[in-house]
N, C-alpha and C positions, 0 to 999 in steps of 0.2 A: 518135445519141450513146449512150442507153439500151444498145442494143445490142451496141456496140463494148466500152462497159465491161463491160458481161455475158461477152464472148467472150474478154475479155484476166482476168476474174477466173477463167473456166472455163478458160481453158489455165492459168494461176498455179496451180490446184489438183494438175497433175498436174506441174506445172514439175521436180519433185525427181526425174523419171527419164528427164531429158536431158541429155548434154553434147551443147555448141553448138561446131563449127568455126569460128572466126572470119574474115571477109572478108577481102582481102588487102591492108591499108595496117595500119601503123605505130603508128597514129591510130585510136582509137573509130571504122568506119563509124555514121552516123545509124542508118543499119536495123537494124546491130547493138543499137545503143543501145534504141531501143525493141522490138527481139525480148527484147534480157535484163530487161527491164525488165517487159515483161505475162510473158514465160515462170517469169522466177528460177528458171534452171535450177542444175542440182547444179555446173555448172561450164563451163568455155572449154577449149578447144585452142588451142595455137597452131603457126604454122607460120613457113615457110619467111620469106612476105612480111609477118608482122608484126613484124617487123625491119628494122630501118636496116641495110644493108650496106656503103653507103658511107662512112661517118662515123667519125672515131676515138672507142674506147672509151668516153668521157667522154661524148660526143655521144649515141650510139644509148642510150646506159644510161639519160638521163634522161628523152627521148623515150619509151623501155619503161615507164619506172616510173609518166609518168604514163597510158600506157595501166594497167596493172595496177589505178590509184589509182581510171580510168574503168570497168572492168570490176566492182569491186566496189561501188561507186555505182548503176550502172546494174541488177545484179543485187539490190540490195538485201539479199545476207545475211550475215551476220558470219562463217559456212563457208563458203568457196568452193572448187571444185578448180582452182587453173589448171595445166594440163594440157598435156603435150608429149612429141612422141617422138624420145627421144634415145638412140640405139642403138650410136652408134658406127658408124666406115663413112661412107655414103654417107646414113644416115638421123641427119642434123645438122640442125638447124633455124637459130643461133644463129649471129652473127656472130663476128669473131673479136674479141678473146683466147680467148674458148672452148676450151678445149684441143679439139681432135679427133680422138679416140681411132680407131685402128682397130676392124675389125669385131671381135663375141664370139670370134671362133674363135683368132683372135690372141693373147688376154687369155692365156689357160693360167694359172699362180698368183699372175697380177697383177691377177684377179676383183676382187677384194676392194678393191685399191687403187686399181683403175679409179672400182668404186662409188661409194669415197669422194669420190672427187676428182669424179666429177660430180655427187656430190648436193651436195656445196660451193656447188660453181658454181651449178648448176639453182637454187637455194634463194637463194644471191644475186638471180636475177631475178625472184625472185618466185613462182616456181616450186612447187609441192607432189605433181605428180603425176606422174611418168613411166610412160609404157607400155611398160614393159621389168622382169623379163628375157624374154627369147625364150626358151620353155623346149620349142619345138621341136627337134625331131634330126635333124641334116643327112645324110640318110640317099639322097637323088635326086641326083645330081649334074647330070638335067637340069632342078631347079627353079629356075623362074626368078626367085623372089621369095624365096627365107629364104636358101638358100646358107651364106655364112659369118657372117649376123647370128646361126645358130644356132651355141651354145657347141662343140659338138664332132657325133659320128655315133653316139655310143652312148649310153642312158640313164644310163649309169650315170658318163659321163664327162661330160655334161651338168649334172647334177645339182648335184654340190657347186660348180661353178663359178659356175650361178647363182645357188643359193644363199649361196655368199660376196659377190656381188654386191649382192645385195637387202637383204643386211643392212648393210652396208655403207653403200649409199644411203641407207638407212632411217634408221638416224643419223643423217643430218646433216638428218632432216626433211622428206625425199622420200620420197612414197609410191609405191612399185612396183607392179604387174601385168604378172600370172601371161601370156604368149600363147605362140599363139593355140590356145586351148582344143578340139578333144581333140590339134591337133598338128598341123602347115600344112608338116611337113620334106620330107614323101613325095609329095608335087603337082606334076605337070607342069603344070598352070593356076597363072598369076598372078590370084587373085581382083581386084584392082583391078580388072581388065578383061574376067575373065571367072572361070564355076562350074565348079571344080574337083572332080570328081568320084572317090572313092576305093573300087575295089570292094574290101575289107578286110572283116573280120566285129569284133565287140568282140573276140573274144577276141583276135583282134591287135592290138587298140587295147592292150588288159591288158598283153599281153607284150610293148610295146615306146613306144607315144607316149604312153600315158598315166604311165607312170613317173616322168618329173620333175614331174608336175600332183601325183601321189599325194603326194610328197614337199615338196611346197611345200605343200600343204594341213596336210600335219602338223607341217609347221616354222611354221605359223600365217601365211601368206599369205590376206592380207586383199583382193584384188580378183584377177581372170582376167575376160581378155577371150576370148569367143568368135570361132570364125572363120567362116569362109560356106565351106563345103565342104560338098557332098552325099554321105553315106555310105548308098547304094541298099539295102545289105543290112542297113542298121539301122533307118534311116528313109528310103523310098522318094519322101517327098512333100517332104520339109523340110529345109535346110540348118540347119546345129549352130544357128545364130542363132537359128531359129524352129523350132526341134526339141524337143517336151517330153520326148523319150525321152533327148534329151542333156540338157538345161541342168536339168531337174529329177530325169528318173528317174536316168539316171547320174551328173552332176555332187551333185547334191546326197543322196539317198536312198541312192545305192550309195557312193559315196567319200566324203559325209557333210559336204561342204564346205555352210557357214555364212556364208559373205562375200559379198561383192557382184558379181555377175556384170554383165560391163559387154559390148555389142556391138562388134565391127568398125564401123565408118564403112561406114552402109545406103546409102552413095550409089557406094559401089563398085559395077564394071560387074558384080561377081555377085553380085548382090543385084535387079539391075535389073527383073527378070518380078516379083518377089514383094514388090517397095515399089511397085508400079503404083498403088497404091491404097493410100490413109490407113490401111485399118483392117488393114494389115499391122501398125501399130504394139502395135495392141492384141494382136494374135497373139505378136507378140514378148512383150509383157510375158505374156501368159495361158502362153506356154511357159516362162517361168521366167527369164528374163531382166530384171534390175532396171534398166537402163541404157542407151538409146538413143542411140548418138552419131551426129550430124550435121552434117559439114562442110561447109564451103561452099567447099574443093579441086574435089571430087564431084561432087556438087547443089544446089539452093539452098533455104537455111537456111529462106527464109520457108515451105517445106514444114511444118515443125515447128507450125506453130498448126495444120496437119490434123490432123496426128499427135495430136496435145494434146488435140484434140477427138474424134477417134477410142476414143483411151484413154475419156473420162469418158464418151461413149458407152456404149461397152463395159461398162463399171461399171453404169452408170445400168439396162442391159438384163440383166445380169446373168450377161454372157458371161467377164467378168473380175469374180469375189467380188469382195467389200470387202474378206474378212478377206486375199486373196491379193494387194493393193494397199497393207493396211497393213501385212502381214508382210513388204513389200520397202520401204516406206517406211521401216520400223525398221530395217533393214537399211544401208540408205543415211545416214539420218539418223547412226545410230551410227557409222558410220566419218566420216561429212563429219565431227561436231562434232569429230573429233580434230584435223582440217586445220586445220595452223599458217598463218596471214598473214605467210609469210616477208616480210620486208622488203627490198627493193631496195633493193641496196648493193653499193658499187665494191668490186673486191676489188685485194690488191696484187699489183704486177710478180712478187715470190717468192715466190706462191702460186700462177700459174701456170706459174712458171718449173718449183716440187715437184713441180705437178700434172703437167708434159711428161713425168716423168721416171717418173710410176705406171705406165706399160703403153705399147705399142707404138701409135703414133703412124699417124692417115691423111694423106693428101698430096693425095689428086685431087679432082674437084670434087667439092660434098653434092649431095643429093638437089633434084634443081631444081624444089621445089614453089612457086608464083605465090602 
């Protein structure tokens, strides 16, 4: 017993550089309950199947809120992120009235009014985080995975549209992130499923993907997610996740960004060689990475107490400072305490009626995640 509570206060000590996927019902899972509970991590995901999809409005909304009501219980903190990606397109999570925007590429000067109207929404359920805008550039037409979620093909056409976007969203209370950090447009891999590798040098990262990252750092964008892409001729051994040449020397040292760097979902199939083992976690943070996330789409969540203990390992041996554990803790800390506790609340018939009417509308099925 001794024991147990020892292992659940040493994961609690590193809990604030985890978001947790949530398991797929509706409803608190038990194991969820007691992961968030020894973890208290920085935050939750939600997906596809922690939604009612059958049920009218009225019905799934209440069922939601009181997950929301269970998630911050069970986490025990007053900041919480909960956390969803909602992109537009086919990356929907959320049942309907939801409006369901088409993909970024579609928006063109209805950016901005898209924003609004999903941070509305978003912030209705409860919501505080979304992982958008895609501030990649859809530059492969044979990529399989960003396509049309990216705004447009050129930096420079990318740029203001996201960034009318985020601010947008931002307003109503939703906080945005930056992806997929240095750029995921140019990939013939789908990282879900496998490592995408880009032979490029920086300076063509300079003169072409990094352009909307430079510009959303200086328009004060407060989070960016990395991606799992291997770039051989910058970093031969490490995808951007676990890259210190990317997530510190370049993201932070050379373009000077100050916010909170959060990972891809390490349960992706290109991630799969380099999370073989716990103490990748601690590599991630020691490369400058403040934020672990892990779904339970992916892999399974209960991996996260290795992780956890990995980390304070790593501290304890002194392969990860203290001072480079607490200067991401302030990091984190500082943006969670801004996280509002949106309140779950119905919204009206002609508030989504306005909202259909902000930007070009999708029709086929979402994204069928379990």
């Amino acid at each position: 017993m001794l024991q147990n509570i020892r292992a659940r206060n040493s994961i609690a000590e590193v809990g604030t550089h985890f978001l947790v996927g949530l398991r797929p019902t509706p409803e608190l899972h038990d194991q969820d309950r007691a992961l968030l509970a020894d973890l208290r991590p920085a935050g939750v995901i939600l997906y596809k199947s922690n939604f009612r999809h059958d049920l009218p409005y009225a019905q799934w909304l209440e069922i939601h809120a009181r997950l929301i009501e269970d998630i911050y219980a069970a986490c025990g903190r007053e900041h919480l992120w909960i956390g969803i990606d909602h992109e537009g397109g086919r990356v929907c999570r959320t049942p309907a009235p939801i409006t369901r925007f088409a993909y970024a590429a579609h928006w063109g000067d209805c950016a901005a009014a898209v924003g609004q109207a999903m941070g509305c929404e978003l912030a209705s359920l409860g919501i505080n985080l979304n992982f958008a805008p895609v501030l990649d550039i859809h530059t492969n037409p044979a990529n399989p995975v960003i396509g049309e979620r990216a705004f447009a093909t050129t930096p420079e056409a990318v740029t203001p549209l996201a960034l009318g976007f985020l601010r947008a969203m931002q307003a109503e209370n939703v906080l945005g992130c930056g992806k997929h950090f240095p750029g995921h447009g140019d990939t013939s891999v789908d990282s879900h499923y496998g490592l995408p590798s880009q032979n490029c040098s920086l300076e063509d990262l300079r003169q072409r993907e990094l352009k909307p990252f430079i510009a959303a750092i200086e328009a004060g964008l407060s989070m960016i997610m990395t991606s799992h892409i291997l770039f051989p001729a910058i970093d031969p051994d490490f995808p951007v996740t676990l890259s210190r040449r990317f997530c510190t020397e370049l993201l932070r040292e050379e373009l000077g960004y100050s916010g909170v760097v959060v990972s891809d979902d390490i349960g992706m199939g290109a991630m799969n060689q380099f999370f073989a083992e716990p103490t990748a976690a601690a590599r991630l943070i020691a490369a400058g990475c403040d934020l672990l996330m892990v779904c339970a789409h992916w892999t399974e969540t209960e991996r996260v107490r290795d992780f956890a203990e990995s980390i304070v390992r790593a501290r304890d041996k002194g392969e990860i400072t203290p001072d480079q554990l607490t200067v991401s803790k302030v990091r984190i800390d500082g943006l969670l305490s801004q996280a509002p506790r949106n309140p779950v609340r119905t919204l009206a018939p002609q508030i989504f009626a306005r909202h259909a009417e902000a930007g070009p509308l999708f029709a086929a099925k979402t994204v069928e995640v379990i």
